[in-house]
Structures are given as structure tokens and as C-alpha cells.
C-alpha atoms as one frame of an Amber mdcrd trajectory, in Angstrom:
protein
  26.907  16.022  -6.269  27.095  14.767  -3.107  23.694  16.645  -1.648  22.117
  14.619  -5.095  22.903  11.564  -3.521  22.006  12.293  -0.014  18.415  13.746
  -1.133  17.871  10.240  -3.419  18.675   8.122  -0.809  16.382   9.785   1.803
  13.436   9.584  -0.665  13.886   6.363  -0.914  13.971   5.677   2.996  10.776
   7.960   3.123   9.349   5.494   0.712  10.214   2.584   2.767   9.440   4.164
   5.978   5.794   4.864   4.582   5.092   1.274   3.183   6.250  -0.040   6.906
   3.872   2.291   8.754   1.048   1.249   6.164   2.174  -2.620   6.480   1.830
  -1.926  10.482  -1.654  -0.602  10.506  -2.454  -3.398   8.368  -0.992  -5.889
  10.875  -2.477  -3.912  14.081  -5.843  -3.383  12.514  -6.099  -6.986  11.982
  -4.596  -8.117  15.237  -7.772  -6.041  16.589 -10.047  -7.508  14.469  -8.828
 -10.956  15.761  -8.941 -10.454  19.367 -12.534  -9.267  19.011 -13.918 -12.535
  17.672
């Protein structure tokens, strides 16, 4: 039961984790984009 839990809980952190690292591209990519104009 416990292992259940455990594995649910770090899919959704993996989920989170991804979506940060795409928002951070996102941010960087655009931070570059600015500093070259």
C-alpha cells in the first residue's frame, strides 16, 4: 500500500518537475530573445 502511494506521488512531482523545466526554457528563451533586440 504504502509503495502505491510513494510511486503516485513521485509521478506527480515528475509531472511538475517537467512543466517547470518547460516553463524555464520558455522564460530563458525569451529573456534571449530580449537582450538581442
Amino acid at each position: 500500500m504504502d509503495s502505491v502511494i510513494i510511486n503516485e506521488v513521485m509521478k506527480r512531482n515528475l509531472k511538475l518537475w517537467t512543466l517547470d523545466m518547460k516553463i524555464l526554457k520558455v522564460l530563458s528563451s525569451k529573456k534571449v530573445y530580449h537582450s538581442k533586440q
